[in-house]
C-alpha positions, 0 to 999 in steps of 0.5 A, a space after each residue: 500500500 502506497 501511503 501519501 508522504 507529508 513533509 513537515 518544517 519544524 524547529 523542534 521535530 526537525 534536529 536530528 536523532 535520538 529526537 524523543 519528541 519526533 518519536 512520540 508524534 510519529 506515534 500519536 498522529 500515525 506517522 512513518 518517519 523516512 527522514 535521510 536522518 532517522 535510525 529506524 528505532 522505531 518499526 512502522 508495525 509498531 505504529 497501529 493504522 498509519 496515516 501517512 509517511 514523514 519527512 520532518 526537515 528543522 529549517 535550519 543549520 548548525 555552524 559552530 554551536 550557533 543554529 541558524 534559519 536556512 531558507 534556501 536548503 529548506 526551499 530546496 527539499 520542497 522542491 525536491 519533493 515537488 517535483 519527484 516522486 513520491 511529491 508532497 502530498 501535504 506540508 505542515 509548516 511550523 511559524 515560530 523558529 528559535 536561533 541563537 547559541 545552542 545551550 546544554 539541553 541541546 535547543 538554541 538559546 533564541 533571539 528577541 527577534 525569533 519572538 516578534 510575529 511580524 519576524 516569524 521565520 516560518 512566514 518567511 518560508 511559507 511567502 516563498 512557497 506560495 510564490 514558488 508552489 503556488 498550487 502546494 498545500 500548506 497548513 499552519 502547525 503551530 505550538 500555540 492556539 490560533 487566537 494566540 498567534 498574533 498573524 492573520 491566518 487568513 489573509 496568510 492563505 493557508 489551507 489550514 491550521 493545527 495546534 500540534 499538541 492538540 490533535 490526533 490521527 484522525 485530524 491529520 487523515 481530515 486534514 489530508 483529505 480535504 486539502 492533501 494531494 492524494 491518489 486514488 483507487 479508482 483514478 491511476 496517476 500520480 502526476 502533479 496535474 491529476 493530483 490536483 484535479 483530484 485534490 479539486 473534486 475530493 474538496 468539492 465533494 466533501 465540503 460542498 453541495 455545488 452543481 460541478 461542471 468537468 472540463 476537459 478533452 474526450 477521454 479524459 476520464 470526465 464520468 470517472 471524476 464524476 462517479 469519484 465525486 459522488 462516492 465521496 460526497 456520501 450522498 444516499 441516492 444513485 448516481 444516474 448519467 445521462 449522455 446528452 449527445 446520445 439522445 435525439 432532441 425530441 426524446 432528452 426531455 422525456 428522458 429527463 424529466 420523465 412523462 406521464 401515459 399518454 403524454 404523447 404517440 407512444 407514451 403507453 405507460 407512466 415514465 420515470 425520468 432520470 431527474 427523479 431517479 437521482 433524487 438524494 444522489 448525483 445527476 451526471 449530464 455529459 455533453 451538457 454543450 449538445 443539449 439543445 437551448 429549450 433545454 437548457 431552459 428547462 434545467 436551469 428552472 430545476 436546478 434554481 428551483 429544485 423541482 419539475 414536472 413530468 411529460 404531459 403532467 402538471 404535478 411538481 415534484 420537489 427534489 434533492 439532486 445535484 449536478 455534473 456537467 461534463 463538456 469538451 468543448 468551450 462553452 464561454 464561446 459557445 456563449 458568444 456565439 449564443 448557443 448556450 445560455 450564460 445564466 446556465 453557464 454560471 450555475 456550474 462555473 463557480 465549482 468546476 475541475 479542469 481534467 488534464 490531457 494525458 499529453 500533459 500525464 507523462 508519468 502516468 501513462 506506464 502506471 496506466 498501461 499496465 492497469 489497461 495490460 492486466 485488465 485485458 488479460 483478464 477478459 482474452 487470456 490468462 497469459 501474463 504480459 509484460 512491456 519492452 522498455 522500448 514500448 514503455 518509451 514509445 507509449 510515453 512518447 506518443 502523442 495520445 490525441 484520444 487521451 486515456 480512451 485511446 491509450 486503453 484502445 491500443 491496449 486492448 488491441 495489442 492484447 486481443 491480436 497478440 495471445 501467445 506473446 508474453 513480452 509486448 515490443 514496439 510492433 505489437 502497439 496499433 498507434 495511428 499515427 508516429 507520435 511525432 505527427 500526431 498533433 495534426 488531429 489535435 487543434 491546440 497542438 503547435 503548429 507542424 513545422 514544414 521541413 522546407 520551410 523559410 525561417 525568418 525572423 518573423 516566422 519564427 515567432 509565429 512557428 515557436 509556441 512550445 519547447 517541441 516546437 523550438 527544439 524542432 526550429 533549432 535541429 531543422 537550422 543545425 542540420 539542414 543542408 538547405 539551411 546552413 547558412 543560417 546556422 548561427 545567425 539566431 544566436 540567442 535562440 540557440 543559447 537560450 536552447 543551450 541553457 535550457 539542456 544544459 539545466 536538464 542534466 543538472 537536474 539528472 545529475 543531481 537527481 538521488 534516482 540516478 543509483 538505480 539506474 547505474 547502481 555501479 557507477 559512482 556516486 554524484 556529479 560523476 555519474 554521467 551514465 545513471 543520469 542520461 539513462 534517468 534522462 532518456 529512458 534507455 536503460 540499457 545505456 553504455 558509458 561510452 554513449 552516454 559520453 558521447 550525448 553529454 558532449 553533445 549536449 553541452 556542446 550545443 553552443 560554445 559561449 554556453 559552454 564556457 559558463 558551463 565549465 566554470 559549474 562544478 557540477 556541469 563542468 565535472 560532467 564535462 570532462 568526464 565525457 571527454 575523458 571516456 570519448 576524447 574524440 570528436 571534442 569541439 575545439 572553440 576559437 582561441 583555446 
């Protein structure tokens, strides 16, 4: 069982072991300590129900017998967490941090200026996580009482606040819930754009009875979400959907609202509708933006009024239902252009979750393919399959125009046609179109950069939108024999390109999961090997390839270069790669 990880930033629960007071936390809120630092004393077994893993961090550093705030390394742990997986699901922030001599009993002295609200270090902290994490949630842990801490929680913008010593397991699992970032059973990812989209519906359907409208393109997975919402919502009544699209104009009304005998041609019995049976439940209306505008009309009415009327009858019925709506299409415009009514626009706008592509779920897709694998075998066989690293790749990099629906498709197929494979590779994925053109089905993907195309100045502006439409801009100019006398003349272009590359592998090279991808090679700066496997998702990498794509990397631009040499980091990586493939070294002029 995955458990969600909390980092929590105290002064007290932060110094390093034996920390008697971490300990009692750990137990008394159901914590699992995984801190670098922590001696394993105490057995995760030995805490009954765990609620979650914790990293504790002290935000601060000792440096000859003198404690002192440490922003940047704090902020450089949230970040850690922020971007990597396993991320931060919550963050506990402590307020009050003392400095100072570190006295006989092991704690800092403290400074005047540790006790002045307006100095607080940790409010410190949380200004710079609210401009970096915009979207991190953070919740106040505090050692004094809310009315005794003389800061405007409020105004401050966190999520929450706590008194440390008056809460339990069941505060923090509360509190996780309503404002954590959280996987679910049901929903696979764990991606930062699906987290918060559940994070969105978990809180709507928790602490709140708002009608929800669910955007997002076709297969996203809008009558997932919907379902989710309703189960966690603990509404009594059913979950009823409705596919607005499906139904011919002439029949939705009766579908929805139901109709008496006789109400019209063919009316032979009493109808009840699909508004009634989601009486005390959820209504899920999909493809709300397909319903025709006399309809419209007609919802707005039961959602203000909490009431209808069947088909041919003139008896109100009073209900208790709420609504979601799903669209993939953009329904402001379609006001605009005045095919859907505006006044029934805003009774859903005010609570509404934005589901992701899956283009923009890139860690996510091995995590669902694999869910997709074993479901298939399921219903064709009972043959175990596994994915080649090289289709695991390819999945990643395709484009996904149908989202999650397509990527299920792909699965199946490959299943269905394939029954005595127990290894899938590349040519056993149906894709319809090589990942790199599958933009032309999708209308908000950059624009296809034709191979012949002038690149002035002017159109360039026009052609870059993203950084795969840069990148193409760049290798088009580099390598082009058509071109190649403009090489070169876009010097800030290719430098920013450069930087860009540049900053890649520092962060692979810095990245603690490079180990398990070169176990044997060195820890560091010097293991070049793990962080271009970790980069590229070539597992079966040589030292000396892995050289050779160093250099190139950082050869991309010779000014870059030389600030690339004066970084520790980068420049070590540098020379290593020459060191392994001396050959085919770029030589700047003057050097």
């Amino acid at each position: 069982m995955t458990f969600p990880r909390i980092l929590i930033i105290d002064d007290l629960y932060g110094r390093k072991p034996p920390n008697r007071d971490r300990e009692d936390l750990c137990l008394r809120l159901g914590l699992k300590d995984v801190t670098l630092d922590y001696d394993g004393k105490i057995r995760p077994e030995k805490i009954p129900d765990l609620v979650a893993e914790v990293v504790f961090c002290s935000g601060q550093v000792e440096t000859g017998g003198v404690m002192e705030n440490d922003l940047s390394g704090t902020l450089e742990l949230v970040r850690s967490g922020w971007r990597n997986w396993p991320r931060w699901a919550l963050v506990l922030l402590d307020l009050h941090f003392k400095t100072g001599t570190i006295g006989a009993d092991g704690e800092p002295v403290g400074r005047d200026s540790d006790r002045d609200p307006r100095q607080y270090f940790g409010l410190t902290i949380f200004e710079n996580m609210r401009h970096e994490f915009p979207k991190l949630p953070v919740v106040i842990f505090s050692s004094m009482d809310r009315e005794d801490v003389k800061v405007d929680i409020t105004n401050l913008g966190a999520n929450d606040f706590l008194v440390r010593d008056k809460i339990g397991r069941a505060d923090i699992g509360s509190c996780l819930l309503s404002h954590g970032l959280l996987e679910d059973n049901n929903i696979v990812g764990h991606s930062l754009p699906i987290l918060l989209a559940l994070k969105d519906a978990r809180y709507l359907a928790k602490h709140s009875s708002l009608n929800i409208l669910i955007m997002g393109e076709s297969g996203t997975g809008k009558e997932l979400f919907a379902k989710a919402v309703h189960n966690w919502s603990g509404r009594e009544g059913a979950f009823v959907d409705v596919n607005c699209a499906a139904i011919p104009q002439g029949l939705i009304e009766s579908e929805l609202f139901g109709h008496e005998k006789g109400a019209f041609t063919g009316a032979t019995a009493k109808k009840i509708g699909k508004i009634e049976l989601a009486h005390k439940g959820t209504l899920f209306l999909d493809e709300i933006a397909d319903m025709s505008e006399s309809m419209q009309a007609k919802l707005l009415r039961t959602l203000q009024e909490q009431e209808f009327e069947r088909v041919g009858g003139n008896k109100t019925f009073k209900v208790n239902v709420r609504v979601i709506a799903a669209t993939n299409k953009n329904l402001l415009q379609m006001i605009e252009e005045g095919s859907f009514r505006d006044d029934l626009y805003y009774r859903f706008a005010s609570a509404d979750i934005h589901l992701p592509p899956l283009k923009e779920r890139k860690e996510d897709i091995a995590l669902l393919a694999c869910k997709f694998l074993r479901e298939a075998e399921k219903v064709n066989s009972a043959t175990k399959r596994e994915f080649s690293d090289e289709a695991v790749n390819l999945l990643i990099g395709y484009f996904w125009p149908g989202n999650v629906r397509e990527l299920q498709n792909v699965i199946n197929t490959s299943v269905a046609k394939n029954p005595n494979q127990d290894l899938l590779v590349p040519r056993h994925l149906e894709l319809t179109q090589e990942s790199t053109r599958s933009a032309k089905s999708s209308p908000d993907r950059m624009h296809e950069i034709p191979e012949n195309a002038l690149y002035t100045k002017a159109s360039i502006a026009d052609t870059i939108t993203d950084l795969d439409s840069l990148i193409k801009v760049l290798d088009n100019i580099a390598l082009s024999k058509e071109y190649k006398e403009l090489y070169g003349k876009l010097p800030v272009l290719q430098q920013a390109y450069a930087r860009l590359l540049a900053r890649y592998l520092k962060a692979a090279l810095l990245c603690p999961a490079i180990r398990r991808f070169s176990p044997k090679q060195p820890e560091g700066e010097n293991n070049i090997t793990g962080a271009m496997k970790c980069l590229t998702g070539q597992t079966r990498l040589s030292t000396s390839r892995a050289a050779d794509m160093v250099k190139k990397l950082l050869q991309t631009d010779s000014e870059v270069l030389k600030e690339i040499e004066k970084d520790t980091i980068l420049g070590t990586a540098y020379k290593e790669g020459i060191r392994l493939r001396p050959k085919g070294t770029k030589k700047r002029k003057g050097n």
